[in-house]
N, C-alpha and C positions, 0 to 999 in steps of 0.2 A: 504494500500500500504506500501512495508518493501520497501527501498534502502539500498542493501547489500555494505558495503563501508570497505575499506583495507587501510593502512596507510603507509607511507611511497611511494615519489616519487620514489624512487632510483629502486621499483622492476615495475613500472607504463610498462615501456618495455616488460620484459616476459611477465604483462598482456594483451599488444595492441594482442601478436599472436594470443589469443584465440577469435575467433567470438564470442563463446557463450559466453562467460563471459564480454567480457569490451562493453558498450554501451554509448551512449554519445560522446562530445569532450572535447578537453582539459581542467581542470580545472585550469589555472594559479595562482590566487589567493587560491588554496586549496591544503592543502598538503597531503590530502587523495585521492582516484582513486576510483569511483563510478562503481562497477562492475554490478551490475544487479538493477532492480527496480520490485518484487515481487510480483505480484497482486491478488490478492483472499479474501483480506478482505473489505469490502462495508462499512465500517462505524474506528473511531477513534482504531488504533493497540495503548495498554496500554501495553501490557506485553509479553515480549521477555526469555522466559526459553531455555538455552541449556540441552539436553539429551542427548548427548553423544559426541563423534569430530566428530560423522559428521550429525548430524541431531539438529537442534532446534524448539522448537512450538512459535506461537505469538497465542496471544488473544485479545479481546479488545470490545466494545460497540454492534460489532453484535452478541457477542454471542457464536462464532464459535470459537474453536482452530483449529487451523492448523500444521501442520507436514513438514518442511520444509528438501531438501538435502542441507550440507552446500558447497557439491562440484557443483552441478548443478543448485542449484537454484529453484528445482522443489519441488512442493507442492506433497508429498508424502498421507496425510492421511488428508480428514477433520472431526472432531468430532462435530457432533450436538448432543445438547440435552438440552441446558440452552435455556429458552426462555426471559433471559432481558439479559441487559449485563453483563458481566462477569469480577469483583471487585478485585478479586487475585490468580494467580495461582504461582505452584511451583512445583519442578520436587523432586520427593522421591524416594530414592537408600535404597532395603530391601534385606533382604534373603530370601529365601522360599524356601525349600527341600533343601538345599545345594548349591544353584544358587544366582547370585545376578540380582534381577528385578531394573527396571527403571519405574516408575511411573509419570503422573502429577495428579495432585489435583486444582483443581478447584471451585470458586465459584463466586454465580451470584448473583445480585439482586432478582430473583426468589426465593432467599430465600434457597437455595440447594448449596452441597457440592458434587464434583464427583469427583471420583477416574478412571482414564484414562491408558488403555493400550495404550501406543506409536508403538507397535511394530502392532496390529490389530485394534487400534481404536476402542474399543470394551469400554464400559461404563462398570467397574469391578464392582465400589457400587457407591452408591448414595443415600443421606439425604434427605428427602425435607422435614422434620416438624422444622425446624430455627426458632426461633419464630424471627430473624432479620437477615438481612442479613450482611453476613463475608466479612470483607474489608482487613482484612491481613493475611498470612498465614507465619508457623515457622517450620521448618525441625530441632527436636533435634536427632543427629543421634547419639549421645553414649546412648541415652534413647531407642531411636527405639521408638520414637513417635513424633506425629506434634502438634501443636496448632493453632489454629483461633480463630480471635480476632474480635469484633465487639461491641454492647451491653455486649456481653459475654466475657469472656476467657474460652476456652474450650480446654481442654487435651483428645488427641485420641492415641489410639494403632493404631498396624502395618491392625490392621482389620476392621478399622472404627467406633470404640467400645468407648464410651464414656468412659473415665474414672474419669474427676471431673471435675467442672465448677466453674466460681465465674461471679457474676451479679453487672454490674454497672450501676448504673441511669444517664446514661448521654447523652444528644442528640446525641454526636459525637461519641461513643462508642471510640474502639480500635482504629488505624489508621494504629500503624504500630508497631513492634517489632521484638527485635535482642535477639539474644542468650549472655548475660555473661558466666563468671566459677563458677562452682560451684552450677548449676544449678537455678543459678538467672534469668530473664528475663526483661528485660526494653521493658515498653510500653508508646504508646505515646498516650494520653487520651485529645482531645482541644489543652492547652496551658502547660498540664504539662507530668511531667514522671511519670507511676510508677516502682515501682520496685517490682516485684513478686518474691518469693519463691518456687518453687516447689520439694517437698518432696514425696520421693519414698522409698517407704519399701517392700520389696517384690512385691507383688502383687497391695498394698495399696498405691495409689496415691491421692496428697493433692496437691491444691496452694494456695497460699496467701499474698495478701499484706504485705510489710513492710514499704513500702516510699514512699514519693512521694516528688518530684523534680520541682518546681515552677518558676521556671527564664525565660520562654519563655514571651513575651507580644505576641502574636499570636499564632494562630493554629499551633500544630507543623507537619508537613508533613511528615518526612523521619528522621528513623534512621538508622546509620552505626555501625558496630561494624570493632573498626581499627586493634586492636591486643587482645590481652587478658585483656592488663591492660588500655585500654581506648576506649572510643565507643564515637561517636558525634548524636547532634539529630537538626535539620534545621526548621527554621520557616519562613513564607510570610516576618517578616520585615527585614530593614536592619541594620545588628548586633543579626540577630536572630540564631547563629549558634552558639552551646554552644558542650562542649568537654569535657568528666567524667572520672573519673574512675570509674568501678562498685564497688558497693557497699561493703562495706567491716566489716560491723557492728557499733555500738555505743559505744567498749569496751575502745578505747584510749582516751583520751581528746587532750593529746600533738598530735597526730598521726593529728585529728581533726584540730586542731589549724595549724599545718604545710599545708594540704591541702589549707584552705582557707589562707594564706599567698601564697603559689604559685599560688592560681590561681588568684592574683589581679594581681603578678607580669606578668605571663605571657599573661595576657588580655593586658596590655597595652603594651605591647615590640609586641602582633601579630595587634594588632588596627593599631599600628604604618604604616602608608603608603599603609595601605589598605583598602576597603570600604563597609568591614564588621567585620566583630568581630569572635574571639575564646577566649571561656573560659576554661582552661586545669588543670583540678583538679591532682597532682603528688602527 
């Protein structure tokens, strides 16, 4: 079940005209307007991708995507094909002959990776020898390739096409990962980061460890990237939210040294009066 929700009381009026849209009564205590309640998924919705202004798909433990209008509310298109649930999706913008497609990507615990027309629901490609299955997915669009993350890190073209992996021995594999500059990538591995590299020479595509980032005491869950020069990454405890900038090599010491001097200062001035924590490496 989705509840489609709009913010702001001020426009709640234009929305009482519409039957179809506004459902429900008043909410006095809430400053959002509860326009529609969405039904079509039978089990936990995890992931919300927009595809275009007027269409979005959910996914989520049954398995199913769905194709939503974002003016009506109607379930446009359902995709079956994963048979467990479905761990991470994300919507991929390519070219092909001169056009620009709209893609999702998908992956299940089935151990399987599919590539999804939104416009016929049509299953384009699809993986299924994983030897685990991908819990995050990464859209590099100046590369024109994606990544998924699990046991594995795995680099794909615009075609589905491997193009290099690296293997980590870890219960919890990948969890989640954001894009730096410079073609770095931060991943979140348990309780640490790494920091990957990936190198592109023509045709020849490489990645590789260069760092890893240790300050979490818990699983970390969810990373952000906020601007260019700084990305956050969120753990289960409290004071588990730590704040970077990406990496930028081993070449300065002073450079080094002013980093970890800002960031004692600004952990304690953001501690201050609130009841978690930010560490902001400048």
């Amino acid at each position: 079940m989705l509840r489609w929700i709009l913010g702001g009381r001020e426009a709640q009026g234009a929305v009482e005209k519409s039957a179809a849209l506004f459902i429900g009564e008043e909410q006095p205590k809430n400053c959002f307007t509860e326009m529609q309640v969405l039904k079509g998924h039978f089990d936990i919705v995890r992931f919300l991708v927009q595809i275009d202004d007027l269409r979005f798909a959910s996914a989520g433990d049954d398995g199913l995507v769905l194709i939503w209008n974002v003016e009506t509310g109607d379930c446009l298109l359902e995709l079956r094909g994963h048979t467990q649930q479905i761990t991470a999706m994300t919507s991929y913008t390519f070219i092909r002959g001169g056009n620009t497609h709209t893609a999702l990507i998908t992956a299940s615990s089935d151990r399987t990776l599919s590539l999804w027309d939104p416009d016929s629901g049509n299953r384009v490609q699809n993986i299924s020898d994983l030897q685990s299955s991908v819990k995050c997915l990464l859209v590099l669009n100046l590369l024109d390739m994606w990544l998924s993350g699990g046991n594995e890190l795995c680099v794909w073209n615009q075609d589905f096409e491997l193009q290099c992996k690296t293997v980590h021995h870890s219960d919890t594999g990948i969890s989640a990962m954001v894009e730096l500059p410079k073609n770095f990538i931060a991943a979140a591995m348990d309780k640490e980061i790494v920091i990957f590299k990936l190198n592109v020479s023509g045709s020849d595509v490489a990645v590789m460890a260069i760092r890893h980032l240790a300050d979490h005491q818990d699983t970390i869950h969810s990373l952000i990237s906020i601007n260019d020069g700084l990305f956050a990454s969120g753990s289960h405890i409290v004071g588990g939210v730590k704040g970077r900038r990406p990496f930028r090599g081993q070449g300065d010491s002073a450079e080094a040294n002013r980093e970890v001097h800002s960031t004692h200062e600004l952990r304690r001035r953001a501690f201050s009066g609130s009841g978690g924590q930010w560490s902001v490496c400048l």
